[in-house]
PyMOL Python script that loads the backbone (N, CA, C, O; Angstrom):
from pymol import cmd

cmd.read_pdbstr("""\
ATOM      1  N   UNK A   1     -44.607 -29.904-185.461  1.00  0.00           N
ATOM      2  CA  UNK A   1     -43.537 -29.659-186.422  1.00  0.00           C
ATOM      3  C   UNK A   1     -43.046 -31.009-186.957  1.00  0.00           C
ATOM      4  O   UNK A   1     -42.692 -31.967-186.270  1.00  0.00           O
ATOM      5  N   UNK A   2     -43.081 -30.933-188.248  1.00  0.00           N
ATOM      6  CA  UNK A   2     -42.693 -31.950-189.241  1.00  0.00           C
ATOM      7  C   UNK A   2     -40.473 -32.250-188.351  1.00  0.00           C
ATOM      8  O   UNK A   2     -39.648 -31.430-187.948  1.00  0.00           O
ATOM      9  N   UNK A   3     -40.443 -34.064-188.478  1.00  0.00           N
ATOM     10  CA  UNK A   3     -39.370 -34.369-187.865  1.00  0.00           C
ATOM     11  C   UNK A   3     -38.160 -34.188-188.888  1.00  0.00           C
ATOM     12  O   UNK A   3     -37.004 -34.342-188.493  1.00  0.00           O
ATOM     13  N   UNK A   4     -38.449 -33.854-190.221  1.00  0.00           N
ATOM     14  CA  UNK A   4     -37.422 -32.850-190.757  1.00  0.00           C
ATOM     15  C   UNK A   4     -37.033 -31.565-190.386  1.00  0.00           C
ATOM     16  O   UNK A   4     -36.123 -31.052-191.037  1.00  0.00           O
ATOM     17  N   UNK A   5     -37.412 -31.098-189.701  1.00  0.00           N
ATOM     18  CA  UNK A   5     -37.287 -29.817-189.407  1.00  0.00           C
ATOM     19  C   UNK A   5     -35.837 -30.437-188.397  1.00  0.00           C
ATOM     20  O   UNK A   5     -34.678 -30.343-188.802  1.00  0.00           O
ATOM     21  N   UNK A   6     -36.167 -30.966-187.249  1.00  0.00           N
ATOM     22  CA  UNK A   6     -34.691 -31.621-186.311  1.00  0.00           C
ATOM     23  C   UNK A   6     -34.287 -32.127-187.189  1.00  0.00           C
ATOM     24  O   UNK A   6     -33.277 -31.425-187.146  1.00  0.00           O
ATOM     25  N   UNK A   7     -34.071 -32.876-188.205  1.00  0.00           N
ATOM     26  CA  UNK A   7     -33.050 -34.076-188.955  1.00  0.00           C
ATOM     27  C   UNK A   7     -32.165 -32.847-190.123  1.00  0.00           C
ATOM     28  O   UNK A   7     -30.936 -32.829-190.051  1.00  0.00           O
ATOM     29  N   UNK A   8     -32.524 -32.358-190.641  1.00  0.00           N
ATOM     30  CA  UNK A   8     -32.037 -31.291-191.274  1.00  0.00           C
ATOM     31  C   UNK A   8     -30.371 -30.700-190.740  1.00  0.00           C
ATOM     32  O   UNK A   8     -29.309 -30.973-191.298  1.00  0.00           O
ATOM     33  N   UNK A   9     -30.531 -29.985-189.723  1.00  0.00           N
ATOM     34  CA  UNK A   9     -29.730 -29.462-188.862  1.00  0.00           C
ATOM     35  C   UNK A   9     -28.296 -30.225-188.244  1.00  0.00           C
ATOM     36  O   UNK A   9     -27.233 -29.673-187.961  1.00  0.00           O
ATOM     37  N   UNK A  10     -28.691 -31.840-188.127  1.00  0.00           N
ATOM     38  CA  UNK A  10     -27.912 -32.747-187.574  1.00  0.00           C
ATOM     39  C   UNK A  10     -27.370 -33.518-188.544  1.00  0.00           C
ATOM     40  O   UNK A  10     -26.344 -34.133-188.252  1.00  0.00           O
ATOM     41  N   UNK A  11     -27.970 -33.663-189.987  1.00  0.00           N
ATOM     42  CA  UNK A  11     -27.442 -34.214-191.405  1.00  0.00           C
ATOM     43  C   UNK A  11     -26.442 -32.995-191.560  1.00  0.00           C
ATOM     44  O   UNK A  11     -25.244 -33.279-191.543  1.00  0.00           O
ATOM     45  N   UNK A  12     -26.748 -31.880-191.686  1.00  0.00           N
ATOM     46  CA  UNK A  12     -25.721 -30.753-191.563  1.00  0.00           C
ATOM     47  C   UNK A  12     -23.681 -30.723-190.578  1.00  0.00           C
ATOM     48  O   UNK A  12     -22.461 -30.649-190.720  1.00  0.00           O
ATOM     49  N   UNK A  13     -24.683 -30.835-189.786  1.00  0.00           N
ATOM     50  CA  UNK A  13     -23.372 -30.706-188.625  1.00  0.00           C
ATOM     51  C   UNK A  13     -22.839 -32.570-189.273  1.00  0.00           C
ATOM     52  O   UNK A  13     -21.624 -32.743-189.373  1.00  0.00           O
ATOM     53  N   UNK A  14     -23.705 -33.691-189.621  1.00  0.00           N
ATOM     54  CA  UNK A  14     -22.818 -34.897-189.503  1.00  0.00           C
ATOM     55  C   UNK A  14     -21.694 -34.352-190.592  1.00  0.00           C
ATOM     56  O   UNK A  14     -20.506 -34.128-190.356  1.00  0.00           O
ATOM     57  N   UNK A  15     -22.501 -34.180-192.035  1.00  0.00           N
ATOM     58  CA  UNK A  15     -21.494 -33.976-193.191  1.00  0.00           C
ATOM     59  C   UNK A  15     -20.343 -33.003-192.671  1.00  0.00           C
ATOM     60  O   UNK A  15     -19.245 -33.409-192.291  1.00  0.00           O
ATOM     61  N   UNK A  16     -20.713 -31.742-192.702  1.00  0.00           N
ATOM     62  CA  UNK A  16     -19.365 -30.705-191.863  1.00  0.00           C
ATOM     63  C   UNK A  16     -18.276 -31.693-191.348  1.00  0.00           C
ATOM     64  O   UNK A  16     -17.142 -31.995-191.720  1.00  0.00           O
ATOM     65  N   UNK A  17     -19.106 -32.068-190.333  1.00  0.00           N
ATOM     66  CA  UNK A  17     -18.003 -33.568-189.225  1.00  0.00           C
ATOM     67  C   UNK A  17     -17.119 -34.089-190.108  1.00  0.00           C
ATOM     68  O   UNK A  17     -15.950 -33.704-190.072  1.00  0.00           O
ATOM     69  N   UNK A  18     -17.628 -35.243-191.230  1.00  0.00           N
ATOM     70  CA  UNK A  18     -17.122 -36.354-192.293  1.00  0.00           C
ATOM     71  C   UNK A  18     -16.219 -35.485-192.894  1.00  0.00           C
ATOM     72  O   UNK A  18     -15.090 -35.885-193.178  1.00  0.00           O
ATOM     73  N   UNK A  19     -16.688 -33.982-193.196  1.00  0.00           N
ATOM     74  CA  UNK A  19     -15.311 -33.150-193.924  1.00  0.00           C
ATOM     75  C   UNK A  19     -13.957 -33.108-193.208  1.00  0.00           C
ATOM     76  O   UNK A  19     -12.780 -33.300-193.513  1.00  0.00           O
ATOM     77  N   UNK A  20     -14.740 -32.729-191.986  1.00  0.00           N
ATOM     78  CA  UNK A  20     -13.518 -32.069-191.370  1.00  0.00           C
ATOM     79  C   UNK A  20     -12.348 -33.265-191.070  1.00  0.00           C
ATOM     80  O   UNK A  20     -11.129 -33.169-190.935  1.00  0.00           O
ATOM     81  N   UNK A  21     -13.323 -34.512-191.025  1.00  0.00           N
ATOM     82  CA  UNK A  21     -12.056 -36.097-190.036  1.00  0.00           C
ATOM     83  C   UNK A  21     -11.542 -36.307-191.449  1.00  0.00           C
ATOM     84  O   UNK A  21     -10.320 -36.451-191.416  1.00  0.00           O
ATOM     85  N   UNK A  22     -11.995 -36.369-192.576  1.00  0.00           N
ATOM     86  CA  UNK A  22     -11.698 -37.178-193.977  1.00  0.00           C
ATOM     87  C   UNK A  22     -11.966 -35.896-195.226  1.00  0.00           C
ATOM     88  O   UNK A  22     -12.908 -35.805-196.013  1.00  0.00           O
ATOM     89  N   UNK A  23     -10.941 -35.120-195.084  1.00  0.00           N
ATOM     90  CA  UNK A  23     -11.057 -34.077-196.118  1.00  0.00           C
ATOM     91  C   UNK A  23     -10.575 -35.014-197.289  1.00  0.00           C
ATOM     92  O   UNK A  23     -11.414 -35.052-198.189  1.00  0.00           O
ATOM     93  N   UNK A  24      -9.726 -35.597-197.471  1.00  0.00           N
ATOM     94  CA  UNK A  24      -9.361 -36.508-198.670  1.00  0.00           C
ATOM     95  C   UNK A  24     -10.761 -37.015-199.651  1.00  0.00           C
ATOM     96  O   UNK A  24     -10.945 -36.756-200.840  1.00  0.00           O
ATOM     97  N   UNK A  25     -11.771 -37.920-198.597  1.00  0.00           N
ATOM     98  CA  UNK A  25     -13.120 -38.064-199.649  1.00  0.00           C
ATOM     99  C   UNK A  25     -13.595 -36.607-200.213  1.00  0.00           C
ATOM    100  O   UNK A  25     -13.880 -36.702-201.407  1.00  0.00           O
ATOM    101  N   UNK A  26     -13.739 -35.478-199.772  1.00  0.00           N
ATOM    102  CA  UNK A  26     -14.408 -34.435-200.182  1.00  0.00           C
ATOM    103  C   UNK A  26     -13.778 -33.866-201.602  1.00  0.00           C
ATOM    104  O   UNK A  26     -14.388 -33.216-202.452  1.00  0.00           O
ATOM    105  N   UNK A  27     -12.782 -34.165-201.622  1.00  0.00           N
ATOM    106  CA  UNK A  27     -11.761 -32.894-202.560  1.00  0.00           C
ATOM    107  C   UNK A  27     -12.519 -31.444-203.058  1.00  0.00           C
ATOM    108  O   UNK A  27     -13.009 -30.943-204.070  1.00  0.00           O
ATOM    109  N   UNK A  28     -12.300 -31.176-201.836  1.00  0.00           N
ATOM    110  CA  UNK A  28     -12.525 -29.466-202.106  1.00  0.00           C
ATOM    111  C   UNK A  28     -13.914 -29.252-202.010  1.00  0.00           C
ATOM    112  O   UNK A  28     -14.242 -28.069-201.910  1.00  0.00           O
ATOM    113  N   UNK A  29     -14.830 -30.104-202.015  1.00  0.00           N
ATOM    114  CA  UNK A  29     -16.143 -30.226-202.860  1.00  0.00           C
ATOM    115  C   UNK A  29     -16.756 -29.356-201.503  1.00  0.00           C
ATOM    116  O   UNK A  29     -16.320 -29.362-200.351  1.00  0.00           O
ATOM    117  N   UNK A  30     -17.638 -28.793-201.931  1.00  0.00           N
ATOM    118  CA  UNK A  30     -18.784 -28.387-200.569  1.00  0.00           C
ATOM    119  C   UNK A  30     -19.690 -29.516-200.422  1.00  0.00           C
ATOM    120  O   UNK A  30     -19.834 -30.390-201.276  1.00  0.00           O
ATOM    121  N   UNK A  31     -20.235 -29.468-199.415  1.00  0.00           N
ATOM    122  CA  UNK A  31     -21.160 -30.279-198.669  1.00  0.00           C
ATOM    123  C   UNK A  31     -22.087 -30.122-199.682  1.00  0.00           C
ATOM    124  O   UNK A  31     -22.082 -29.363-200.651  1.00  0.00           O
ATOM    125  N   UNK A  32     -23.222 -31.309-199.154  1.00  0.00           N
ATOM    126  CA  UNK A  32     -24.660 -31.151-199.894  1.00  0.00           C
ATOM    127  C   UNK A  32     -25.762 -29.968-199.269  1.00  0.00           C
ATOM    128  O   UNK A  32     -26.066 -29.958-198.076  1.00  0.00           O
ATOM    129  N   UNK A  33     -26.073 -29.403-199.839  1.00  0.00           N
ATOM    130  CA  UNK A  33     -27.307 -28.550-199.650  1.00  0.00           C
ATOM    131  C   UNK A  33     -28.042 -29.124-198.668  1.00  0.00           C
ATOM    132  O   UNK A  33     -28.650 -30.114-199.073  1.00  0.00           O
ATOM    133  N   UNK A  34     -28.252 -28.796-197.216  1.00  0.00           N
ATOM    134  CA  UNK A  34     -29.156 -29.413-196.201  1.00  0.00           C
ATOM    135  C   UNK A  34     -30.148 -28.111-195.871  1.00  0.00           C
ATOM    136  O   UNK A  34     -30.364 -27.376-194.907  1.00  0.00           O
ATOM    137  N   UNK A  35     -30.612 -28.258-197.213  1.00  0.00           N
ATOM    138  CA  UNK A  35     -32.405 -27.463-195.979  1.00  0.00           C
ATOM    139  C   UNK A  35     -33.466 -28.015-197.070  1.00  0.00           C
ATOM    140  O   UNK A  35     -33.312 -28.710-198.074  1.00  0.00           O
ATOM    141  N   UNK A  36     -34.534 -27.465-196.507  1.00  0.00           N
ATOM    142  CA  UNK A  36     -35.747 -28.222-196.730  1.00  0.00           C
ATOM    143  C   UNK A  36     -36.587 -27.426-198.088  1.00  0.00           C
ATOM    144  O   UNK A  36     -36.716 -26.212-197.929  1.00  0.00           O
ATOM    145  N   UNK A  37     -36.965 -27.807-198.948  1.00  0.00           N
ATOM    146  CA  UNK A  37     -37.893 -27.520-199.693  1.00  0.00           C
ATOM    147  C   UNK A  37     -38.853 -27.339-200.072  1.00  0.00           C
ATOM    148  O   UNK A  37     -39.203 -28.425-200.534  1.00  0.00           O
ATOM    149  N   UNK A  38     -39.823 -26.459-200.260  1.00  0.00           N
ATOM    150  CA  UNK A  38     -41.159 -26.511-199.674  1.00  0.00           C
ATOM    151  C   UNK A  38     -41.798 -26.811-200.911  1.00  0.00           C
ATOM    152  O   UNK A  38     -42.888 -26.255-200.777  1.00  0.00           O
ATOM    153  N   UNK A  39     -41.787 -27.403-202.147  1.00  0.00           N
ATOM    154  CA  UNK A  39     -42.232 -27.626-203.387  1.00  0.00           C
ATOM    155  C   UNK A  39     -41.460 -29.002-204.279  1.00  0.00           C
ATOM    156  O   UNK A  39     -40.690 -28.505-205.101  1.00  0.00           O
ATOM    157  N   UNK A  40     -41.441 -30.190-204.342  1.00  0.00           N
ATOM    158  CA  UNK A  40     -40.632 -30.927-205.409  1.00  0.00           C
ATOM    159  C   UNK A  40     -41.626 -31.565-205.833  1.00  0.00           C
ATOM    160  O   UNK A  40     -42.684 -32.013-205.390  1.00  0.00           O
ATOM    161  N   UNK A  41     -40.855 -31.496-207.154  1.00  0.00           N
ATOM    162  CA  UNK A  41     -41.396 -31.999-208.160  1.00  0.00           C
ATOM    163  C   UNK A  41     -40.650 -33.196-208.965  1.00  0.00           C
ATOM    164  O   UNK A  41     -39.592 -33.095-209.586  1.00  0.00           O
ATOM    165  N   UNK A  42     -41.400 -34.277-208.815  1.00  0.00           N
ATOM    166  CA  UNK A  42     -40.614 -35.573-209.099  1.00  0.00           C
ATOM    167  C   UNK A  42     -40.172 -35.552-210.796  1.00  0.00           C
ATOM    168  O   UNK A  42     -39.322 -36.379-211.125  1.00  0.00           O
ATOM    169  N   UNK A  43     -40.703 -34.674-211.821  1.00  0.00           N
ATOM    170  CA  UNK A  43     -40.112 -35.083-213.178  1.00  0.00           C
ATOM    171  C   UNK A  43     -40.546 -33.106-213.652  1.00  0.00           C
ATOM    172  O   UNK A  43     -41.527 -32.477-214.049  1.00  0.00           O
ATOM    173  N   UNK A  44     -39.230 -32.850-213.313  1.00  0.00           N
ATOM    174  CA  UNK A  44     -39.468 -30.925-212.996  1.00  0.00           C
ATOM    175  C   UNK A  44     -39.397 -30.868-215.305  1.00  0.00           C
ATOM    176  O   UNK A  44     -40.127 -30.214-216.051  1.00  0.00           O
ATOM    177  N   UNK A  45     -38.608 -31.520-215.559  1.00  0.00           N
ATOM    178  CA  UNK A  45     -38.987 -31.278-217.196  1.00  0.00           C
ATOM    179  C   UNK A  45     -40.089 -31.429-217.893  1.00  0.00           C
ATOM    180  O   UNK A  45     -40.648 -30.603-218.614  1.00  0.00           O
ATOM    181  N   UNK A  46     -40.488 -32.904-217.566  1.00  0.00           N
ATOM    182  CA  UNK A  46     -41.653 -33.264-218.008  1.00  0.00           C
ATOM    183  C   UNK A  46     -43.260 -32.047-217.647  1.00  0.00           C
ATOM    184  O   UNK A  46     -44.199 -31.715-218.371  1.00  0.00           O
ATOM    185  N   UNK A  47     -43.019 -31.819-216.688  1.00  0.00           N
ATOM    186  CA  UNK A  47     -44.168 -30.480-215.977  1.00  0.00           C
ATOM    187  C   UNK A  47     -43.740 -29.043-216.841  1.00  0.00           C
ATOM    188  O   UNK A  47     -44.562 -28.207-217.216  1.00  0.00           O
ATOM    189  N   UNK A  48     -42.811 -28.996-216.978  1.00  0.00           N
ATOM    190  CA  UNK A  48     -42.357 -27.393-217.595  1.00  0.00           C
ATOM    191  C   UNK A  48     -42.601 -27.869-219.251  1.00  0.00           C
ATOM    192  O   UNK A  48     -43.014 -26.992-220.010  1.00  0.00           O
ATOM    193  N   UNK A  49     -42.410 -28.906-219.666  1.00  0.00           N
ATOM    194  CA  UNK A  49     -43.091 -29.464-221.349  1.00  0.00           C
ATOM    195  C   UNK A  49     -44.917 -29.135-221.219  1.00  0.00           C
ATOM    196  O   UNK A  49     -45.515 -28.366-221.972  1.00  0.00           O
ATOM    197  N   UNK A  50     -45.463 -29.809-220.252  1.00  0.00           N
ATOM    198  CA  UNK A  50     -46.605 -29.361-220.380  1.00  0.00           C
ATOM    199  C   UNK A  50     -47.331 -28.013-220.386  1.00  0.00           C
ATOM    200  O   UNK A  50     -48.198 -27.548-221.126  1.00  0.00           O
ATOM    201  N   UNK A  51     -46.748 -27.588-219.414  1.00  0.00           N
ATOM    202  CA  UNK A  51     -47.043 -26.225-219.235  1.00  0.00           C
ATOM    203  C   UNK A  51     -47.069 -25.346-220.733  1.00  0.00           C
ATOM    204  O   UNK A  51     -47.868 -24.569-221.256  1.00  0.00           O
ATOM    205  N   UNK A  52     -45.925 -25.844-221.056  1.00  0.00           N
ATOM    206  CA  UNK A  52     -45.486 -25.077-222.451  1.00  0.00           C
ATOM    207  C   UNK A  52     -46.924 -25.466-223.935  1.00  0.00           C
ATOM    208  O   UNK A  52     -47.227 -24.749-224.889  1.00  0.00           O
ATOM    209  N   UNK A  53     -47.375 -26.573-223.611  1.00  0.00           N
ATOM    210  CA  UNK A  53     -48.188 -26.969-224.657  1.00  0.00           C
ATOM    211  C   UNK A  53     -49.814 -26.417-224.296  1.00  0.00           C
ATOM    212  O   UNK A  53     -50.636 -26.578-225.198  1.00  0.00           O
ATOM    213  N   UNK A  54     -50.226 -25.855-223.164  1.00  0.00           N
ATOM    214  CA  UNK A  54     -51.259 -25.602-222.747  1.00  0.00           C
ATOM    215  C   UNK A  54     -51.454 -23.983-223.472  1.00  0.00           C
ATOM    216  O   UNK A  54     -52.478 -23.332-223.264  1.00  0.00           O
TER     217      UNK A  54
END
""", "prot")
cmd.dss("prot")
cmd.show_as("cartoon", "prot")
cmd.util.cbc("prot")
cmd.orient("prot")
C-alpha cells in the first residue's frame, strides 16, 4: 500500500487540530479536502480543449 494511504488520514486529524487551537486563522472556512485521487491531471483545460478539437 502506497504511503499516502497513512499520510492522508493524519494531514486530516493535523488540520481539524490547527482549527480547533486557532479558529481565528480559519474564519469559518472548512478544512482542505484530504483524500486521495485516483486520476490528476496537471493542465485539466488544456486536455478538455483537445478533446474538443478531435
Amino acid at each position: 500500500m502506497c504511503e499516502t494511504y497513512w499520510t492522508v488520514p493524519k494531514r486530516k486529524k493535523t488540520l481539524e487540530e490547527a482549527k480547533r487551537k486557532h479558529p481565528d486563522r480559519w474564519r469559518n472556512r472548512p478544512i482542505r479536502k484530504c483524500s486521495i485521487e485516483e486520476t490528476v491531471y496537471l493542465n485539466p483545460e488544456k486536455e478538455s480543449q483537445e478533446k474538443r478539437r478531435d
